[in-house]
N, C-alpha and C positions, 0 to 999 in steps of 0.2 A: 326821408320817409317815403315810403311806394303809396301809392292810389293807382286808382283804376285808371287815370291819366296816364302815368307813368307806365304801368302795363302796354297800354296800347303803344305808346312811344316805341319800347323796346319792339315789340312786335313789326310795325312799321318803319322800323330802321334795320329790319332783319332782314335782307332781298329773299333770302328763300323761304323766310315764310309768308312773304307776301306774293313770292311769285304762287306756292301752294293754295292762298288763299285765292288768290286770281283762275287757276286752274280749276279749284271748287263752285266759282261764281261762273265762269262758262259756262256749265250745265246750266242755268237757269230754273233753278230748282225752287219752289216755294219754301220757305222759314227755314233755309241751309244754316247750320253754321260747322264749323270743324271744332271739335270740341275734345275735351278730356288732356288727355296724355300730352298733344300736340299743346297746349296753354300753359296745362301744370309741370311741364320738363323742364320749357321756357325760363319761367321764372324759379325751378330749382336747381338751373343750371349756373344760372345766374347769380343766386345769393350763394351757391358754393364755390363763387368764381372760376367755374369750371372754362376752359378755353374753346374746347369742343363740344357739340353739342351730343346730346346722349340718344341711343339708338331708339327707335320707335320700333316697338312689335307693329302696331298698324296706325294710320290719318283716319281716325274716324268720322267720316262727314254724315252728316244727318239732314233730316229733312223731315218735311210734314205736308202728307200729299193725300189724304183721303180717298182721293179720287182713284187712286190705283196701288194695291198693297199687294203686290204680285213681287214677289223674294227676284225671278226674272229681271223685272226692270232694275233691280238694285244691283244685278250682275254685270248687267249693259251700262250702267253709271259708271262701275267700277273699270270695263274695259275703255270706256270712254277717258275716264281720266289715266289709267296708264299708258293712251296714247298720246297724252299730253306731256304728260312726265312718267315713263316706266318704272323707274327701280325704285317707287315707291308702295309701302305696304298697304294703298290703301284700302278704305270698309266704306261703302255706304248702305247706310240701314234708314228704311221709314217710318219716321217714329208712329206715325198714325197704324201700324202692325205692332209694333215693338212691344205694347203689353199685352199681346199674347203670349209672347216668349218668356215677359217675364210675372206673368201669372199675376197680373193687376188688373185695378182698370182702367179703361182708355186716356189715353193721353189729350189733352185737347190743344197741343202745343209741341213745339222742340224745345225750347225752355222750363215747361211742362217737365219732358224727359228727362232733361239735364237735371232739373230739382232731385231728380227722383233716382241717380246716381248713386254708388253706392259710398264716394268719401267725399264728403265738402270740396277739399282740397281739389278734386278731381272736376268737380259740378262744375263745369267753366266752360264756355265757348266763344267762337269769335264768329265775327260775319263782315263782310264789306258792303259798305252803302253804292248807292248812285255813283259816287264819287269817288268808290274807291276808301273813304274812312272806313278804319277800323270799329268796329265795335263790338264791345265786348260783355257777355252776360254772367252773371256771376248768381245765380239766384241763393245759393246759398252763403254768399258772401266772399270776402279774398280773405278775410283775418286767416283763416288757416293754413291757405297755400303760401301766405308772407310768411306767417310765424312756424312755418316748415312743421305743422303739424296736419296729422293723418287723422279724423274724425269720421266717422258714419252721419250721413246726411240726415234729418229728422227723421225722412221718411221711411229709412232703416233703421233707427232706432226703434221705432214703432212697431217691430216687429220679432220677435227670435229666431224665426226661419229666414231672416233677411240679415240679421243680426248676426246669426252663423254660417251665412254666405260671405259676410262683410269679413270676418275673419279668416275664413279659408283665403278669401281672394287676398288680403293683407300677405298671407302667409304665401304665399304662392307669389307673389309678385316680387317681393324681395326688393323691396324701392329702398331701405335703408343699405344695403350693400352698395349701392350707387351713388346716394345721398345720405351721407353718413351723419347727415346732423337732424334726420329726420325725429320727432317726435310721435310715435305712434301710438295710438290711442285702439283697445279692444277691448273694453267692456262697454256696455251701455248707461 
């Protein structure tokens, strides 16, 4: 049976996702974690005993920095980390801006953010301690990303103009082509 133990395990026996994750904590960034795509591939790659790993449109790394929400400094993160590892897609974005863009209100967290995702499955991030531990946040839970189902997060349910974001971006993503055993969920 998976837990959240087990997650991290995989994760940290993974060298290039922990060497990605190690490249993220360079920057020293306050409440960083990589989140999304990069956690829930992981483990759909995995219960589809897939061998390879499946392609990332982008590493999205986050953070929560009040102090400067200038889109600039998220550009210079971004060449910062391609100069650690280039041929990767990566985003970083601050979440302390981020509900601007997405017409809410402010986030007082990166956790926060991730809650506020638009599929459970996806709500996921990781982050390294002092030491190098993984860990891992899940505020909306792992049941869906185990049981390979695609759900809208509470805080899009809550809403119909989120709610019909939630389906466009389902439909547009096309994650059951890739992972064919997914169970996808679009109504409210």
């Amino acid at each position: 049976m998976w837990t959240e133990e087990k997650i991290i395990k995989f994760i940290y026996e993974d060298k290039w996702m922990m060497e990605v994750l190690k490249a993220a904590k360079s920057l020293h960034l306050p409440d960083w974690w990589i989140c999304a795509g990069f956690v829930r591939s992981k483990i759909w790659d995995t219960l589809h005993c897939y061998n390879e790993r499946t392609l990332f449109s982008d590493i999205d790394v986050i953070y929560f920095d009040p102090t400067n929400t200038e889109v600039l400094e998220e550009k210079k993160l971004e060449e910062k980390l391609h100069s650690i590892i280039p041929d990767l897609p990566w985003s970083v974005k601050n979440q302390a801006r981020m509900h601007l863009k997405n017409n809410t209100s402010p986030y007082s967290s990166s956790i926060d953010a991730i809650s506020k995702f638009p599929e459970t499955a996806t709500a996921l991030g990781l982050t390294l301690n002092h030491q190098d531990k993984v860990i891992l946040t899940a505020p909306c839970g792992i049941d869906d990303v185990l049981h390979l189902e695609v759900k809208p997060t509470p805080f899009f349910k809550g809403s119909t103009e989120r709610m019909d974001a939630y389906r466009e971006r389902i439909f547009n993503k096309k994650w059951d082509e890739t992972w064919n055993q997914l169970n996808i969920f679009c109504t409210d």
